[in-house]
Legacy VTK file of the C-alpha trace (Angstrom):
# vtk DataFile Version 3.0
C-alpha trace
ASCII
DATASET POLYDATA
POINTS 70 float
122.133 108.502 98.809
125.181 108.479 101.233
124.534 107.561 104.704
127.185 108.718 107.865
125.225 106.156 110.341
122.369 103.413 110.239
120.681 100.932 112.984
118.208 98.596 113.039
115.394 97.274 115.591
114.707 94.133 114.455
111.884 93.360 116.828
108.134 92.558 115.886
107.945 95.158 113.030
111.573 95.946 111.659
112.575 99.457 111.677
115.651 101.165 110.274
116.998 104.400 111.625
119.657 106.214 109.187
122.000 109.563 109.506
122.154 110.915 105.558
125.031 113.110 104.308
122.876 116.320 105.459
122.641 115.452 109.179
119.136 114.455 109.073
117.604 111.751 110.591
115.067 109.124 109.110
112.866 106.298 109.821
111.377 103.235 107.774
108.783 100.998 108.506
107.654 98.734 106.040
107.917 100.924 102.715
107.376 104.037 104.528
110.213 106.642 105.355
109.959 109.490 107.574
112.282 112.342 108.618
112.439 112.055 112.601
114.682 115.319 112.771
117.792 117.573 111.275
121.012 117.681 113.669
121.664 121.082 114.900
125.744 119.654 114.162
127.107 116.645 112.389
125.842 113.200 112.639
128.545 111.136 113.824
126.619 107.839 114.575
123.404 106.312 116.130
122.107 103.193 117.944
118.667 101.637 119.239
118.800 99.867 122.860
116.637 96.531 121.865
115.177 96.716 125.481
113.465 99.639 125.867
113.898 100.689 122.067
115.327 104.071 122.591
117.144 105.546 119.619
120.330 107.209 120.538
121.903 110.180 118.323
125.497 111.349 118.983
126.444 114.816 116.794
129.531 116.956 116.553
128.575 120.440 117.101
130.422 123.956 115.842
131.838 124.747 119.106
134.074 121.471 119.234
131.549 120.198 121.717
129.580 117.134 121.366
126.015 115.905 121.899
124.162 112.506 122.862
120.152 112.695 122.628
117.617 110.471 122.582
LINES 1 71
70 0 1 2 3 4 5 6 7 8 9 10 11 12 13 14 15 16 17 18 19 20 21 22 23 24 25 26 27 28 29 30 31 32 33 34 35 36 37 38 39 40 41 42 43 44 45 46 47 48 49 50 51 52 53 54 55 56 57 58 59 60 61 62 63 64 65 66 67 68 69
């Protein structure tokens, strides 16, 4: 599978966070993957702050606009 974006927490229990080629988000933990959530745009990239582990998401959207979430 092709990925846009991926980030890792590498704090007591790894986790990776990953942007696939159909703007949707996912999760692992251990062996497990999960789909957090599918951009309304296009993934562009995505980081974790270590502190307070917040996972940020920045998309392109349609209207030539972009978007930062968390």
């Amino acid at each position: 599978a092709s990925l846009k974006a991926i980030t890792l927490l590498a704090h007591d229990e790894p986790r990776i966070f990953w942007i696939d080629m159909n703007n949707t988000v996912f999760e692992k933990v251990k062996s497990s993957i999960q789909e957090i959530l599918t951009l309304n745009g296009t993934g562009q990239d995505l980081t974790i702050d270590w502190i307070s582990h917040t996972l940020y998401i920045v998309e392109s959207l349609s209207s030539g606009g972009s978007s930062i979430m968390q």
